[in-house]
GUGU-713623 format. One record per atom (N, C-alpha, C, O, CB): residue in one letter; atom name; x, z, y. Coordinates in steps of 0.1 Angstrom, whole numbers, plus 5000, padded with zeros to 4 digits. Glycine has a CB too. Example, Ala and Ser with C-alpha at 12.3 -4.5 7.8 and 13.67 -1.06 7.14 Angstrom:
<nodes>
residu = a	atome = N	xx = 5132	zz = 5078	yy = 4943
residu = a	atome = CA	xx = 5123	zz = 5078	yy = 4955
residu = a	atome = C	xx = 5132	zz = 5078	yy = 4967
residu = a	atome = O	xx = 5142	zz = 5085	yy = 4967
residu = a	atome = CB	xx = 5113	zz = 5090	yy = 4955
residu = s	atome = N	xx = 5128	zz = 5071	yy = 4978
residu = s	atome = CA	xx = 5137	zz = 5071	yy = 4989
residu = s	atome = C	xx = 5129	zz = 5079	yy = 5000
residu = s	atome = O	xx = 5134	zz = 5080	yy = 5011
residu = s	atome = CB	xx = 5141	zz = 5057	yy = 4994
</nodes>
This chain:
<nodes>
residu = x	atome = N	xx = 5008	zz = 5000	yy = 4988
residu = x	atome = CA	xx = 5000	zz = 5000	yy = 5000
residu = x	atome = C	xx = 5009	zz = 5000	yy = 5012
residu = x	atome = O	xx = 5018	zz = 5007	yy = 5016
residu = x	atome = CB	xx = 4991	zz = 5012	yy = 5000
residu = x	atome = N	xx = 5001	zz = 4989	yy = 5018
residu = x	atome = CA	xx = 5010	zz = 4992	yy = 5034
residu = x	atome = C	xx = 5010	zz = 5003	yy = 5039
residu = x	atome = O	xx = 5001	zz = 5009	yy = 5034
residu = x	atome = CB	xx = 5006	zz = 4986	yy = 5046
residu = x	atome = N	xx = 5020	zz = 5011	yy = 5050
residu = x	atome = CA	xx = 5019	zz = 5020	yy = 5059
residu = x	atome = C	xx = 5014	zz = 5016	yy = 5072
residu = x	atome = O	xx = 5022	zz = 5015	yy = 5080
residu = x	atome = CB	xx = 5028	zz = 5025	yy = 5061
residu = x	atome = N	xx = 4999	zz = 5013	yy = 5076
residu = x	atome = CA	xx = 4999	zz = 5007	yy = 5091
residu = x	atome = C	xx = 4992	zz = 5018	yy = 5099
residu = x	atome = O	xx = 4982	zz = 5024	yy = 5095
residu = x	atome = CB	xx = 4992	zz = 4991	yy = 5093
residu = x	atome = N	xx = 5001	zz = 5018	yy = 5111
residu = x	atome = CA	xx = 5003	zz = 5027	yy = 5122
residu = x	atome = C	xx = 5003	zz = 5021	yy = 5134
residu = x	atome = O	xx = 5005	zz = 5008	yy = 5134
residu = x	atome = CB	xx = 5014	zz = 5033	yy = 5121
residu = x	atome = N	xx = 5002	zz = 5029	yy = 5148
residu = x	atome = CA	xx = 4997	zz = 5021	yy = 5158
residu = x	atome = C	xx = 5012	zz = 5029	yy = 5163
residu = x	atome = O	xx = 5017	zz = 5039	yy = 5158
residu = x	atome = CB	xx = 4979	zz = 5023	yy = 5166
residu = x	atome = N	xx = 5019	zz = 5020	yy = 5176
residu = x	atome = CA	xx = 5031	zz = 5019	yy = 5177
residu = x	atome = C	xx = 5034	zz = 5038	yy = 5188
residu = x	atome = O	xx = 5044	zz = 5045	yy = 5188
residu = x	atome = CB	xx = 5034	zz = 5002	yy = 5186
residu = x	atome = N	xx = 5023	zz = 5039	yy = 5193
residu = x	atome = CA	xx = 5022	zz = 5052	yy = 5195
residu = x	atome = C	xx = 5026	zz = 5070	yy = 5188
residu = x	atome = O	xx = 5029	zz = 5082	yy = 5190
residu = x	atome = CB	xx = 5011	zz = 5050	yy = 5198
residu = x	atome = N	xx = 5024	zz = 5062	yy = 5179
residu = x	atome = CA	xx = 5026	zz = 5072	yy = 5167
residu = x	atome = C	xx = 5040	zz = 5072	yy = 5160
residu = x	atome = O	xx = 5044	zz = 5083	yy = 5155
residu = x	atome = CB	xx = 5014	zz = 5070	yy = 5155
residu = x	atome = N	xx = 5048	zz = 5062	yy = 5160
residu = x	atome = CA	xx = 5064	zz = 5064	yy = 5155
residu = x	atome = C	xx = 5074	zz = 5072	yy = 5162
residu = x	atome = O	xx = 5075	zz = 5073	yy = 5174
residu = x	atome = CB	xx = 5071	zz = 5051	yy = 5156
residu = x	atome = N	xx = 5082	zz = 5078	yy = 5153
residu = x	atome = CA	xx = 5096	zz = 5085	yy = 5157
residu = x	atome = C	xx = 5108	zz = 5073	yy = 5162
residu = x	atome = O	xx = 5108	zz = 5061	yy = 5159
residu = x	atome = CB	xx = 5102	zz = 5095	yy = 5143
residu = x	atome = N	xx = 5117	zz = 5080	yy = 5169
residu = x	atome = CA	xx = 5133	zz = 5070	yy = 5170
residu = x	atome = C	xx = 5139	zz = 5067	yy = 5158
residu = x	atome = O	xx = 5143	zz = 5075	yy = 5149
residu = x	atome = CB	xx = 5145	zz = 5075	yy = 5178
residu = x	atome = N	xx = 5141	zz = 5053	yy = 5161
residu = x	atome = CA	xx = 5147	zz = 5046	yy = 5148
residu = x	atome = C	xx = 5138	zz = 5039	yy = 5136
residu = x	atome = O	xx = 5143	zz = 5032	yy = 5127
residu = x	atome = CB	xx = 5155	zz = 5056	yy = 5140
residu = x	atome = N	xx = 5123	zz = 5042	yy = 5139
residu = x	atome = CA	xx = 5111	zz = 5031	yy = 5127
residu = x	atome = C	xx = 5114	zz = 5019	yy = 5133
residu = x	atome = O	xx = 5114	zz = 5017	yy = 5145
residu = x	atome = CB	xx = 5090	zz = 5034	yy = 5126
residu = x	atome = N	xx = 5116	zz = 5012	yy = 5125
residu = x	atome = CA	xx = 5115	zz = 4996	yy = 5124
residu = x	atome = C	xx = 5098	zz = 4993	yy = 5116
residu = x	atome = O	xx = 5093	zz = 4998	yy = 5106
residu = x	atome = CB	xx = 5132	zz = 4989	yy = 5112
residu = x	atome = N	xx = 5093	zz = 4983	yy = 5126
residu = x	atome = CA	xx = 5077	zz = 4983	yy = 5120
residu = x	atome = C	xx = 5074	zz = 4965	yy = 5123
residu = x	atome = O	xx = 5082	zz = 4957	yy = 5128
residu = x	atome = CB	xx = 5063	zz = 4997	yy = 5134
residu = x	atome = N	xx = 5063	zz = 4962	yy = 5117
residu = x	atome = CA	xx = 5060	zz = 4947	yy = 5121
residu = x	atome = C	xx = 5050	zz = 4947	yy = 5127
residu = x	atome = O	xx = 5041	zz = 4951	yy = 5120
residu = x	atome = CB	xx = 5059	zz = 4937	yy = 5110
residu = x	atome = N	xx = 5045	zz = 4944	yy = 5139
residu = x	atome = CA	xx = 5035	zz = 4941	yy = 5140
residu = x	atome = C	xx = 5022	zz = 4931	yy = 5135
residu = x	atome = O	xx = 5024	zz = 4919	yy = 5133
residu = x	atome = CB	xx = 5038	zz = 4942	yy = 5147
residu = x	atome = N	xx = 5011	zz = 4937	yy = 5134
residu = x	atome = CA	xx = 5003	zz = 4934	yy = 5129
residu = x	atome = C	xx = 4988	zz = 4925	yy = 5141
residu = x	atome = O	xx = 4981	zz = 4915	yy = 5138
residu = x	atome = CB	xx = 5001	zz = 4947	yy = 5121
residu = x	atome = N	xx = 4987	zz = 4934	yy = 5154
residu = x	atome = CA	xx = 4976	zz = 4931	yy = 5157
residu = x	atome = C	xx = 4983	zz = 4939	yy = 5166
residu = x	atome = O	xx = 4991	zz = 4948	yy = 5165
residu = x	atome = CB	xx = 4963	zz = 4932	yy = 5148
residu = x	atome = N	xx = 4973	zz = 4929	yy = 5183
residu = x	atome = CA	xx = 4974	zz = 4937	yy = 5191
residu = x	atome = C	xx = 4961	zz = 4936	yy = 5196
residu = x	atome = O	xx = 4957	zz = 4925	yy = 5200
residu = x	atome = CB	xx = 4984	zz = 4935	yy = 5198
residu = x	atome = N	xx = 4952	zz = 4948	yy = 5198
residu = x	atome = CA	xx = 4935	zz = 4952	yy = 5200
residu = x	atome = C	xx = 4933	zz = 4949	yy = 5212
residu = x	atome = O	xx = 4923	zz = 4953	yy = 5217
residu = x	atome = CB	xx = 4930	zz = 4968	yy = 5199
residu = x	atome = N	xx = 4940	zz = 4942	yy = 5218
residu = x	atome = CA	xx = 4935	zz = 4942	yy = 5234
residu = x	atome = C	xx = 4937	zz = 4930	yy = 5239
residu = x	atome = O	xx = 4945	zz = 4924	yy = 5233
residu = x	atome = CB	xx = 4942	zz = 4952	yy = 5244
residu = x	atome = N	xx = 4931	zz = 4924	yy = 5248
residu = x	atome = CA	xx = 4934	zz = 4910	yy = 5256
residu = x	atome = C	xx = 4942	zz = 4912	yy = 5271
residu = x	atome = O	xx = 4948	zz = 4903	yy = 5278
residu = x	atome = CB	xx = 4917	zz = 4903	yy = 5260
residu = x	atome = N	xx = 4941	zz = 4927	yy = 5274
residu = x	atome = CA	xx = 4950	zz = 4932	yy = 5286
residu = x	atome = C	xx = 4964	zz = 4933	yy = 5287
residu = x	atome = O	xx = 4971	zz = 4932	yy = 5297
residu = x	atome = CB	xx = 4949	zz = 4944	yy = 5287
residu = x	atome = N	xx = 4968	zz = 4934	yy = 5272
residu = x	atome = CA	xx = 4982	zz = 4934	yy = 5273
residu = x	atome = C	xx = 4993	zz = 4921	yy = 5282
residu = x	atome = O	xx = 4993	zz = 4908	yy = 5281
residu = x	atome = CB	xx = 4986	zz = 4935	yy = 5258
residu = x	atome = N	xx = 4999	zz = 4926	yy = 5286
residu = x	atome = CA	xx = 5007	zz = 4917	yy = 5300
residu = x	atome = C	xx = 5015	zz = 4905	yy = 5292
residu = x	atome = O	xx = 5022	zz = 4906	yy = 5282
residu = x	atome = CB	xx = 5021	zz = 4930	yy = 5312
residu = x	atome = N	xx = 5013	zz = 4895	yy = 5301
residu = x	atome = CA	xx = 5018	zz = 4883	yy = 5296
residu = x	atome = C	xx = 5033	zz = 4885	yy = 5296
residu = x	atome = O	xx = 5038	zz = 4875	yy = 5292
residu = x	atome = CB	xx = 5013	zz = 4872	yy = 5304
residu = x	atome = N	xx = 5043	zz = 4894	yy = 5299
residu = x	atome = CA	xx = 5054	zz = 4895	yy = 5298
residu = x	atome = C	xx = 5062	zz = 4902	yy = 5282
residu = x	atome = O	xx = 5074	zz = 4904	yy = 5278
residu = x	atome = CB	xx = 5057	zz = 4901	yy = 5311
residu = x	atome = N	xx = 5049	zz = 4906	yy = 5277
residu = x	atome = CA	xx = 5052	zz = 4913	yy = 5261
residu = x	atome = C	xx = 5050	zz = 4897	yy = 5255
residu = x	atome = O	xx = 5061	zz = 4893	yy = 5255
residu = x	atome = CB	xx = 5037	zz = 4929	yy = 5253
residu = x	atome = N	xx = 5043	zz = 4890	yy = 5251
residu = x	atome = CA	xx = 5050	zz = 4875	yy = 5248
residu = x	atome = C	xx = 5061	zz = 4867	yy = 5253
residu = x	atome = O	xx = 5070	zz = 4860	yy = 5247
residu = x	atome = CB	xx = 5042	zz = 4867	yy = 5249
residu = x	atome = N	xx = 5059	zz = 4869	yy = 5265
residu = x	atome = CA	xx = 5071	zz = 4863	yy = 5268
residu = x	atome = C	xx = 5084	zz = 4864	yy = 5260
residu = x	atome = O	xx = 5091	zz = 4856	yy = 5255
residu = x	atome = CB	xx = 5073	zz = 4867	yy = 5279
residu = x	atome = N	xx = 5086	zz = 4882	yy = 5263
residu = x	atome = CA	xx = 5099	zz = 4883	yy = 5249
residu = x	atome = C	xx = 5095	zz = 4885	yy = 5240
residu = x	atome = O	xx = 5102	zz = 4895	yy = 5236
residu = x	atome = CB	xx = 5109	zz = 4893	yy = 5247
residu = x	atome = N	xx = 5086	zz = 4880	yy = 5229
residu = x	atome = CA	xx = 5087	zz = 4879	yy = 5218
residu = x	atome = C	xx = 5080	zz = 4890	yy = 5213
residu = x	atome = O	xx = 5082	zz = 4895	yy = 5201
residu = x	atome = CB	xx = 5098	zz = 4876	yy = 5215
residu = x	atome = N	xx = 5073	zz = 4895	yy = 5221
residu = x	atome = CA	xx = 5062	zz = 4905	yy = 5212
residu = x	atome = C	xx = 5051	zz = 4902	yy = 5212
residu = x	atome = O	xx = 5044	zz = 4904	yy = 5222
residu = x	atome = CB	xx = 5060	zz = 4919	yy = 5215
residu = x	atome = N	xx = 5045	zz = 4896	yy = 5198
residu = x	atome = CA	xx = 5037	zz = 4894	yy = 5193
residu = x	atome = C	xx = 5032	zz = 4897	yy = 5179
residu = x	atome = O	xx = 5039	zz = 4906	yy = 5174
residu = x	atome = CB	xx = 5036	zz = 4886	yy = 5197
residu = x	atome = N	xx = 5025	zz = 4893	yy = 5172
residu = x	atome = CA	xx = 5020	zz = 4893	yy = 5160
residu = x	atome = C	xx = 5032	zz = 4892	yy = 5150
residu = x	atome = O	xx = 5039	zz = 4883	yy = 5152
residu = x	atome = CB	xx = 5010	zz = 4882	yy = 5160
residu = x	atome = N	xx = 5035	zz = 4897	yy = 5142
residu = x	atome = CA	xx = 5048	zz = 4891	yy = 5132
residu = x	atome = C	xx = 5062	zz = 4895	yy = 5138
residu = x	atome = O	xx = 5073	zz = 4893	yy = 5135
residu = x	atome = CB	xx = 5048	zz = 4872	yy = 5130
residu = x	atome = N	xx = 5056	zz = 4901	yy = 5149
residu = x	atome = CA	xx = 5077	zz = 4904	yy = 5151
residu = x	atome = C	xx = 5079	zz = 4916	yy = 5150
residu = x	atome = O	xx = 5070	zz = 4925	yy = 5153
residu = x	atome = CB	xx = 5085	zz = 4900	yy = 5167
residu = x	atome = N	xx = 5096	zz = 4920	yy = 5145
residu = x	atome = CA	xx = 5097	zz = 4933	yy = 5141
residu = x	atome = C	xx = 5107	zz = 4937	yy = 5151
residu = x	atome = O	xx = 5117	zz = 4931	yy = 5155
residu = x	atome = CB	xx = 5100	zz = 4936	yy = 5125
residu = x	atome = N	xx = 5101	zz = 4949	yy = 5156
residu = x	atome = CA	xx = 5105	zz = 4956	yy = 5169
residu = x	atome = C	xx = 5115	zz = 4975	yy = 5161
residu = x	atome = O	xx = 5115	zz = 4977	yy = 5149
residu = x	atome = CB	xx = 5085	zz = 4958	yy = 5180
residu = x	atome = N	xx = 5118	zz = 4979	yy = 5167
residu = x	atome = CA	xx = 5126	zz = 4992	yy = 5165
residu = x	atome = C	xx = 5126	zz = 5003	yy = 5177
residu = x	atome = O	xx = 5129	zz = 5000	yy = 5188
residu = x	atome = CB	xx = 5140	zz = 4988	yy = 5164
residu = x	atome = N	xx = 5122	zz = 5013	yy = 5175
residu = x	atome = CA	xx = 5121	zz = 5022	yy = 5186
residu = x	atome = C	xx = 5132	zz = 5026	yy = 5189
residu = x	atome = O	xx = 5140	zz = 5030	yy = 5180
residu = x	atome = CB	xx = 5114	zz = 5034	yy = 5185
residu = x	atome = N	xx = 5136	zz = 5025	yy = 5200
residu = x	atome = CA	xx = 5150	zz = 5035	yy = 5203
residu = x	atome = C	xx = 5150	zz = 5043	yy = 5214
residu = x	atome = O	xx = 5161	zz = 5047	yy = 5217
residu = x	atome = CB	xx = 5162	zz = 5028	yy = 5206
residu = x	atome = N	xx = 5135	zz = 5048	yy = 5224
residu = x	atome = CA	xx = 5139	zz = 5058	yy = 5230
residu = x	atome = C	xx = 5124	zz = 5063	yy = 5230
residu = x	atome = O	xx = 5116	zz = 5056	yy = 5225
residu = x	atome = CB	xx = 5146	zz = 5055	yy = 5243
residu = x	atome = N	xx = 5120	zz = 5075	yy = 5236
residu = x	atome = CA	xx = 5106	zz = 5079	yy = 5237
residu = x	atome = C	xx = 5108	zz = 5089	yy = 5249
residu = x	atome = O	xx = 5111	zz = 5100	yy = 5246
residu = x	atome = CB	xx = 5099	zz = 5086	yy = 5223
residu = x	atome = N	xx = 5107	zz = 5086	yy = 5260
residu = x	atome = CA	xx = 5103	zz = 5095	yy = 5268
residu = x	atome = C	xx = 5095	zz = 5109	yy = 5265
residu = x	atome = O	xx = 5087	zz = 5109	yy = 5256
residu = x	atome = CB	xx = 5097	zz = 5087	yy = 5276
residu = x	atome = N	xx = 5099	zz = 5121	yy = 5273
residu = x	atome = CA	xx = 5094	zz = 5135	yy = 5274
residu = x	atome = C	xx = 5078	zz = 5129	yy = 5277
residu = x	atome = O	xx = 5076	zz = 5117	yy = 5278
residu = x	atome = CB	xx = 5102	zz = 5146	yy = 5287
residu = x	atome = N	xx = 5069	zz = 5138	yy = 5278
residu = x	atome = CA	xx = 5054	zz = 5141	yy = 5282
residu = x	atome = C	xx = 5051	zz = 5130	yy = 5282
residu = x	atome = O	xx = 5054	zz = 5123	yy = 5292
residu = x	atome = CB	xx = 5049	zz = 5150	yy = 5294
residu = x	atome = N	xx = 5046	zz = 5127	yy = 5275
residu = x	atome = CA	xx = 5035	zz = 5109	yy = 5268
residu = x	atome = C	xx = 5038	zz = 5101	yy = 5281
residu = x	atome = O	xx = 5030	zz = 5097	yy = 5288
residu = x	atome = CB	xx = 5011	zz = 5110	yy = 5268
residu = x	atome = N	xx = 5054	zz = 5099	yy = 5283
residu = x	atome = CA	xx = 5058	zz = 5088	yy = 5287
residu = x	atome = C	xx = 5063	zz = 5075	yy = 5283
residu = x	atome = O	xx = 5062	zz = 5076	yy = 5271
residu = x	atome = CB	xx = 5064	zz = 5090	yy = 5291
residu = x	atome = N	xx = 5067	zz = 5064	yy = 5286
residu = x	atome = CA	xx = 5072	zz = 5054	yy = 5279
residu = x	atome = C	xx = 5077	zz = 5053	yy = 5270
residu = x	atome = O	xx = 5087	zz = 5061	yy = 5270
residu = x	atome = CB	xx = 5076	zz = 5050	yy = 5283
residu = x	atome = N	xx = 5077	zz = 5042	yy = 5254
residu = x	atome = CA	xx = 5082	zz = 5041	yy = 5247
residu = x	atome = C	xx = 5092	zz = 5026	yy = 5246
residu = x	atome = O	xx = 5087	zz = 5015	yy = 5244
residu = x	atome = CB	xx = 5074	zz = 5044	yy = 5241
residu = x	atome = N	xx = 5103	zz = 5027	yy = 5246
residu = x	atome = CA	xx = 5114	zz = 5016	yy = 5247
residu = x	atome = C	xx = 5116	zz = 5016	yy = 5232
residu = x	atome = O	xx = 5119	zz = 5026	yy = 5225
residu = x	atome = CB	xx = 5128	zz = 5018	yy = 5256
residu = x	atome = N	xx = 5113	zz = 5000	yy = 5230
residu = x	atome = CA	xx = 5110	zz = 4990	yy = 5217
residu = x	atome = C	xx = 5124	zz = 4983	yy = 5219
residu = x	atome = O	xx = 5128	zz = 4983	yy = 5231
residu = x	atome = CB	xx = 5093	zz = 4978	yy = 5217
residu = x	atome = N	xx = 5129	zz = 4977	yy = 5210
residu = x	atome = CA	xx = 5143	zz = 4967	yy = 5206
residu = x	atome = C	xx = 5136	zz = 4955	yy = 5196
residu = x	atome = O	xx = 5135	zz = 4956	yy = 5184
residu = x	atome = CB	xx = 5158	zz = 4978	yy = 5195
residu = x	atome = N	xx = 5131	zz = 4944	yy = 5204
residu = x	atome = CA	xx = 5127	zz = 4935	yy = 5194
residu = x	atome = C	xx = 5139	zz = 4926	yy = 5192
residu = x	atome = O	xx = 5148	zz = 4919	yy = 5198
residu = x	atome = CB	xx = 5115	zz = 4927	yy = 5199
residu = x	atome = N	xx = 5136	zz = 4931	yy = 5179
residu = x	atome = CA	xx = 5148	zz = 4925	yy = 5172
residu = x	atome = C	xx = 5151	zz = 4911	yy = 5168
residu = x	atome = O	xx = 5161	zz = 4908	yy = 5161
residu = x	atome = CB	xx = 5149	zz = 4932	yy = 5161
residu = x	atome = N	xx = 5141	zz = 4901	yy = 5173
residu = x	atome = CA	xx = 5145	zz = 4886	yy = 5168
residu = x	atome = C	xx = 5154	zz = 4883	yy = 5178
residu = x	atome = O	xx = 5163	zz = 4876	yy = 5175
residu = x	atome = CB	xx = 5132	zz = 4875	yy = 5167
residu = x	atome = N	xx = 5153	zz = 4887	yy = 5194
residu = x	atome = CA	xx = 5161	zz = 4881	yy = 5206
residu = x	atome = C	xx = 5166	zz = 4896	yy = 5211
residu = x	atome = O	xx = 5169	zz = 4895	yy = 5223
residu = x	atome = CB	xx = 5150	zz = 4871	yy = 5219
residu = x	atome = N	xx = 5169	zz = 4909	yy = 5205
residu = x	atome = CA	xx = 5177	zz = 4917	yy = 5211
residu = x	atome = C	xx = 5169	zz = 4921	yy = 5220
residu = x	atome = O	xx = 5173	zz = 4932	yy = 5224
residu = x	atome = CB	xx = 5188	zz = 4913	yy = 5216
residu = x	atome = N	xx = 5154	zz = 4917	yy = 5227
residu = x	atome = CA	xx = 5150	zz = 4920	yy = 5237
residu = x	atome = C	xx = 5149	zz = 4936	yy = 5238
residu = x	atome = O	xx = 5146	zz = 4941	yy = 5228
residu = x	atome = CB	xx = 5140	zz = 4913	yy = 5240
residu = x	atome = N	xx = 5150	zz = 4946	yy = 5253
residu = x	atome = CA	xx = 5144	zz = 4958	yy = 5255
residu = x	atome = C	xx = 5130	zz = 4959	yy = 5260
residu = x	atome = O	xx = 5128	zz = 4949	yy = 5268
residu = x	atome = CB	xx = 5152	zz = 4965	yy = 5261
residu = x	atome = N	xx = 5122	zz = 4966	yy = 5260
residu = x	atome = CA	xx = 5109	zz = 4968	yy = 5265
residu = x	atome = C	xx = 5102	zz = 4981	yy = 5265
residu = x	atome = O	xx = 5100	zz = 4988	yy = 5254
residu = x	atome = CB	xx = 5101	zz = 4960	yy = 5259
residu = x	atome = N	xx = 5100	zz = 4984	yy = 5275
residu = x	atome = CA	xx = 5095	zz = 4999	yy = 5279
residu = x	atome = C	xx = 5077	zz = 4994	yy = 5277
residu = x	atome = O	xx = 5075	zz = 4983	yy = 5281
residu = x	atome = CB	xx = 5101	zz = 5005	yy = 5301
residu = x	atome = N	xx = 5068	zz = 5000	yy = 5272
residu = x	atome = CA	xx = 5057	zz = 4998	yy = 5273
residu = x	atome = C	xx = 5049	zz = 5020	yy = 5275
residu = x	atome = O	xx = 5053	zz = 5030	yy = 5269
residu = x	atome = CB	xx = 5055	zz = 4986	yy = 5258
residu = x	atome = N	xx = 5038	zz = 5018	yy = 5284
residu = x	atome = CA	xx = 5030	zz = 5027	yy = 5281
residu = x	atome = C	xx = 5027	zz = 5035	yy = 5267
residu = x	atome = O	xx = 5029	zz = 5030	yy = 5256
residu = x	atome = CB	xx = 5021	zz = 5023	yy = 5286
residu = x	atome = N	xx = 5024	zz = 5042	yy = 5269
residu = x	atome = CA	xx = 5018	zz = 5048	yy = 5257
residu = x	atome = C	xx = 5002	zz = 5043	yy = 5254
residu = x	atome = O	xx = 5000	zz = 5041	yy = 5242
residu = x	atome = CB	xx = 5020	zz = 5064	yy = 5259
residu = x	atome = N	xx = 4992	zz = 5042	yy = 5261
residu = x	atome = CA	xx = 4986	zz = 5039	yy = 5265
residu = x	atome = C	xx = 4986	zz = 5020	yy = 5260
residu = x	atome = O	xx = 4976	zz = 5017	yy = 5253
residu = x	atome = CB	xx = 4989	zz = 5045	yy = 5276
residu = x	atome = N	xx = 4992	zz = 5011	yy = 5263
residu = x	atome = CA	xx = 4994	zz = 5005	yy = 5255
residu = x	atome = C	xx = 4999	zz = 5002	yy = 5241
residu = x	atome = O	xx = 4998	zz = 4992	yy = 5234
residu = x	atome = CB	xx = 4996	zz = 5002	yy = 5259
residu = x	atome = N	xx = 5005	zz = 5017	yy = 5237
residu = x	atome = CA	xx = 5012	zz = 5016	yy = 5224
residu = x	atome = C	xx = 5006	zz = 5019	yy = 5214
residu = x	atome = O	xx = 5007	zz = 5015	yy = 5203
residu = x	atome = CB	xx = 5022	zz = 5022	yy = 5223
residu = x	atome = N	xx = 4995	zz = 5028	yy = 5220
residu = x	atome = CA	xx = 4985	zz = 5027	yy = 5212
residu = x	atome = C	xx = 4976	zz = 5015	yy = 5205
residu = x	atome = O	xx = 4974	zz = 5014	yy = 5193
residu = x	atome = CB	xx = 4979	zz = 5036	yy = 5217
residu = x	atome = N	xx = 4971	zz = 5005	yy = 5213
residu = x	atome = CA	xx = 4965	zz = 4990	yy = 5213
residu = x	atome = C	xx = 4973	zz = 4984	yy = 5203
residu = x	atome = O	xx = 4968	zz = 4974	yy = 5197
residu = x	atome = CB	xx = 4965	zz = 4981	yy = 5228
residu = x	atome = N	xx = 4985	zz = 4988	yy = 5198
residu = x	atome = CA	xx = 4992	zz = 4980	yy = 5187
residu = x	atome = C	xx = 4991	zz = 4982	yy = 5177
residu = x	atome = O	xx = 4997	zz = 4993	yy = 5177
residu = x	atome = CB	xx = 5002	zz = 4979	yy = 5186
residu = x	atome = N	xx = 4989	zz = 4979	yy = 5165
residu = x	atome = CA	xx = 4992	zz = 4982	yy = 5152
residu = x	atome = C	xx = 5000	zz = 4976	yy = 5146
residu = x	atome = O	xx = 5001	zz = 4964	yy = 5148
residu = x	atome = CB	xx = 4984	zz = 4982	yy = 5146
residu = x	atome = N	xx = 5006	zz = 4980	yy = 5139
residu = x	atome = CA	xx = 5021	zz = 4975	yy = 5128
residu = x	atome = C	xx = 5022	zz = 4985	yy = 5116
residu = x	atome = O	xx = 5016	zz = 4996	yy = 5113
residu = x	atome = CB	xx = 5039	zz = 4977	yy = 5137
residu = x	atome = N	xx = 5031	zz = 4979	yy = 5110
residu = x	atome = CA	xx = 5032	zz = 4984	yy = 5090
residu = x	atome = C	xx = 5046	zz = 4987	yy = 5093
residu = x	atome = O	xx = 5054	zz = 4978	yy = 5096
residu = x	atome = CB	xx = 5029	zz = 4970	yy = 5073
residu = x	atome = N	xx = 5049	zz = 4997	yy = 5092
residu = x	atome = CA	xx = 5063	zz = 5002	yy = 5085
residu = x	atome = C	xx = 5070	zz = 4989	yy = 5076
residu = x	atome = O	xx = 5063	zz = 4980	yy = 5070
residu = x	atome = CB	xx = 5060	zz = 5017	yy = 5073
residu = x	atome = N	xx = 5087	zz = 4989	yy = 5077
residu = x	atome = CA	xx = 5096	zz = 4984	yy = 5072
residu = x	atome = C	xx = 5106	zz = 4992	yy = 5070
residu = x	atome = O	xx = 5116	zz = 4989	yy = 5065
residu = x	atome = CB	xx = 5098	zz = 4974	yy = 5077
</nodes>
């Protein structure tokens, strides 16, 4: 069975795939680098008090700070 989890909910260092993103809000600059559907991203920082979470998508190296708030709107499966 898959593990799928919404990106809000990972510790530093899960590597996950995304699966689905629940919203039509999310900012046209999370495709731009390559976050979308099928790409596998890596946490590498989490801000104190439900602050930002900085993702490492790993196909282009890109960094990306996203809300929490949006991180939740994501779902992905553990890798």
């Amino acid at each position: 069975m898959q593990d799928v989890i919404s990106l809000d909910k990972l510790k530093i260092g899960d590597r996950v795939k995304i699966n689905e993103i629940q919203s039509l809000d999310i900012p046209a600059k999370f495709y731009e680098l390559g976050f979308y559907p099928g790409s596998v991203v890596e946490v590498k920082h989490k801000a104190p008090l439900n602050g930002p979470i900085c993702l490492n998508i790993l196909e282009n190296n890109a960094l990306i700070a996203i809300r929490k708030s949006e991180a939740k709107l994501i779902v992905a499966e553990k890798i």
